[in-house]
C-alpha positions in Angstrom: -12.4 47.9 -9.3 -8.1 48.2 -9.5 -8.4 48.6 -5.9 -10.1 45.6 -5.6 -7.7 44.0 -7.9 -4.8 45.2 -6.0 -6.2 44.0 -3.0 -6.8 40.8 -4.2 -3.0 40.8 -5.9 -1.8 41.6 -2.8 -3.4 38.6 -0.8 -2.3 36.5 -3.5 1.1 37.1 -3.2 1.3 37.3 1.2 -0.8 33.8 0.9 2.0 32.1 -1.6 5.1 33.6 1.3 3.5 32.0 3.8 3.3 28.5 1.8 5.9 26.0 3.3 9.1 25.6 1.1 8.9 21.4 0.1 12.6 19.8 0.9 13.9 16.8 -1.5 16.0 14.2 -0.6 18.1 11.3 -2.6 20.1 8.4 -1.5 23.3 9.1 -2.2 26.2 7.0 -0.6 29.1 9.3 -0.8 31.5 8.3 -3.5 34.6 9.5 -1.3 34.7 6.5 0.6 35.6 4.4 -2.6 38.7 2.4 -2.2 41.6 3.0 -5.0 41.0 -0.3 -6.8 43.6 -1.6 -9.4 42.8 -3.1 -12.5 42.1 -6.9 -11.3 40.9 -10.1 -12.4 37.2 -10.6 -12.3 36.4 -13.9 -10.3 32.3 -13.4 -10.0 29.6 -11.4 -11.0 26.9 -10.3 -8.9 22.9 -9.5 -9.7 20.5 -7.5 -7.7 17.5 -9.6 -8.5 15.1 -7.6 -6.1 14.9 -4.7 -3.5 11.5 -5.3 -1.7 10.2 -2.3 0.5 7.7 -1.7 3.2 4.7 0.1 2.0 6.0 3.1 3.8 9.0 3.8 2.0 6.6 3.6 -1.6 5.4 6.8 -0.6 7.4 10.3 -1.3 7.0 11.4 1.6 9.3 10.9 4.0 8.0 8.6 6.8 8.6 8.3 10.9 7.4 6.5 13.7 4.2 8.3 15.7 3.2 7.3 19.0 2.6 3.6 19.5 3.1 2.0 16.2 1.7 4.7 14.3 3.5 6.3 11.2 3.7 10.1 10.2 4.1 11.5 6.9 6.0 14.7 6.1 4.6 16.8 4.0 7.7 19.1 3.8 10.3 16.5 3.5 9.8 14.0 0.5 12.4 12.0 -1.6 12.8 12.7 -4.7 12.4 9.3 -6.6 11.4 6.3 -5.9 13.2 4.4 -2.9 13.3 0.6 -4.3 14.9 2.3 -7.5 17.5 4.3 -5.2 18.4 1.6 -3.0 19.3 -0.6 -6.3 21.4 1.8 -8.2 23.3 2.7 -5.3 23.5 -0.9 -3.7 24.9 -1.9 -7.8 27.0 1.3 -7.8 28.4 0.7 -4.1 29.1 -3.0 -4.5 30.9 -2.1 -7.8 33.0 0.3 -6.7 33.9 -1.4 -3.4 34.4 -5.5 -4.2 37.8 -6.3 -5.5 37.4 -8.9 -8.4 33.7 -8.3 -8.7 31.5 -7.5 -11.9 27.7 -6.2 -11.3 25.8 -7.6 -14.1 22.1 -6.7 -14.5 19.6 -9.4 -13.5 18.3 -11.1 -15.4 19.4 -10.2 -18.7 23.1 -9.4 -18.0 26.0 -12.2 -18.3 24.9 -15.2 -15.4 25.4 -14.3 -12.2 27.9 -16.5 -10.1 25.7 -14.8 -7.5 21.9 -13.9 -7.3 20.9 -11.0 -4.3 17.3 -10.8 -2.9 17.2 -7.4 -0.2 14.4 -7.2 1.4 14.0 -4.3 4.1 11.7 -5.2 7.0 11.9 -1.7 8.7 13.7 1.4 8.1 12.0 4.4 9.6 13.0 7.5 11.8 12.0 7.1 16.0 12.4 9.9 18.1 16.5 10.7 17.8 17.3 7.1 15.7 17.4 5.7 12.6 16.8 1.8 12.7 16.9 -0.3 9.6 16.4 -4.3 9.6 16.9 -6.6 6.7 17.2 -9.0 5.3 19.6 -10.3 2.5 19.6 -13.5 0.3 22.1 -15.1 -1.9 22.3 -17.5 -4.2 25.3 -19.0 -5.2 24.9 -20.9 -8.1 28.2 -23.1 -7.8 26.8 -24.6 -4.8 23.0 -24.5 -5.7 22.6 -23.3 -2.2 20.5 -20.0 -1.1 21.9 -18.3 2.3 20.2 -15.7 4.5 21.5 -12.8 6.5 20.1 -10.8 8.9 21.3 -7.3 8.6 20.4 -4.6 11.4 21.8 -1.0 11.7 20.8 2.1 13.7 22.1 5.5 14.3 21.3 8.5 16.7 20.7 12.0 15.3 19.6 15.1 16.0 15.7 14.6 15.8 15.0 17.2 13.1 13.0 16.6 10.3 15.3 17.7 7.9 17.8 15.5 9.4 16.2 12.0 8.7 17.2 11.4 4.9 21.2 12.0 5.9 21.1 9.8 9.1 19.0 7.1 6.3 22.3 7.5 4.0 24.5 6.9 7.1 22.5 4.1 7.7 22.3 2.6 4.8 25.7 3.4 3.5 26.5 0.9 6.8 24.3 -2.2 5.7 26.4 -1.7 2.2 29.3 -2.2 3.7 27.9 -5.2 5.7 26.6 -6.4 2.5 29.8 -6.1 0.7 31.7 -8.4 3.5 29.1 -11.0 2.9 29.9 -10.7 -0.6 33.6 -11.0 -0.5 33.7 -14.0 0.8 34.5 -16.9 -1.4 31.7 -19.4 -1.3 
């Protein structure tokens, strides 16, 4: 019967090391790339009112393009919180840290927003060796009572790994920021 045990211990134990290790990812734009800025007047506040997703990106798992316009999950590679949550604090943290003379305010309880932001991602998934991420971005501006759109596209090559895709979706993302943050600058 300890024999048995044994055995059974020891089938145990070679079963769990072959188990695949389970890699989590965040986004996280570098905060390196911050400018210097001095202490300035504020001249508008901002609000994130919404970050809409493709069902896709809901999930944990990380997501890529199959054959045709099919879509692979992998079960080794998963984020580690939820995307529309991510893609907020950083796009608030980013904008923050990046816009001279601007305040993020939360939306809609915060101070009134000279400025009201809708991003909505159409795609953002991993094909073959590229990251591709279209978008869309709206903006209010409540001094002129008008709403503007922007179409916002980005891609990158990378190496085609698996455990590549979440950095090449920082890169990429960390580049719509920026494109967002021009469209923001601008006095309207």
């Amino acid at each position: 019967m300890i024999r048995n045990i044994l055995k059974l211990s020891t089938v145990s134990i070679m079963m769990l090391s072959c188990t695949t290790t389970t890699h989590q990812y965040i986004i996280d734009i570098p905060t390196s790339k911050t400018s210097s800025k001095q202490a300035q007047k504020l001249y508008t506040r901002v609000a994130i009112s919404a970050v809409k997703l493709p069902s896709y990106l809901l999930e944990h798992k990380i997501a890529k393009r199959g054959e045709g316009s099919s879509i692979e999950y992998l079960d080794t590679h998963k984020w580690a919180e939820k995307l529309d949550v991510a893609f907020k604090r950083e796009m608030q943290s980013y904008l923050q840290k990046h816009l001279v003379g601007v305040e993020m305010v939360e939306y809609p309880w915060g101070t009134m927003a000279q400025r009201v932001v809708e991003f909505q991602i159409h795609q953002f998934i991993a094909q073959d060796k590229s990251i591709a991420l279209d978008a869309t971005l709206k903006v209010f501006y409540r001094k002129t009572n008008q709403t503007k759109r922007y179409a916002l596209k980005s891609s990158q090559g990378f190496s085609g790994k698996d455990e590549d895709i979440a950095g090449a979706m920082n890169a990429v993302f960390e580049e719509v920021l920026h494109k967002i943050g021009n469209i923001l600058s601008k006095k309207n």
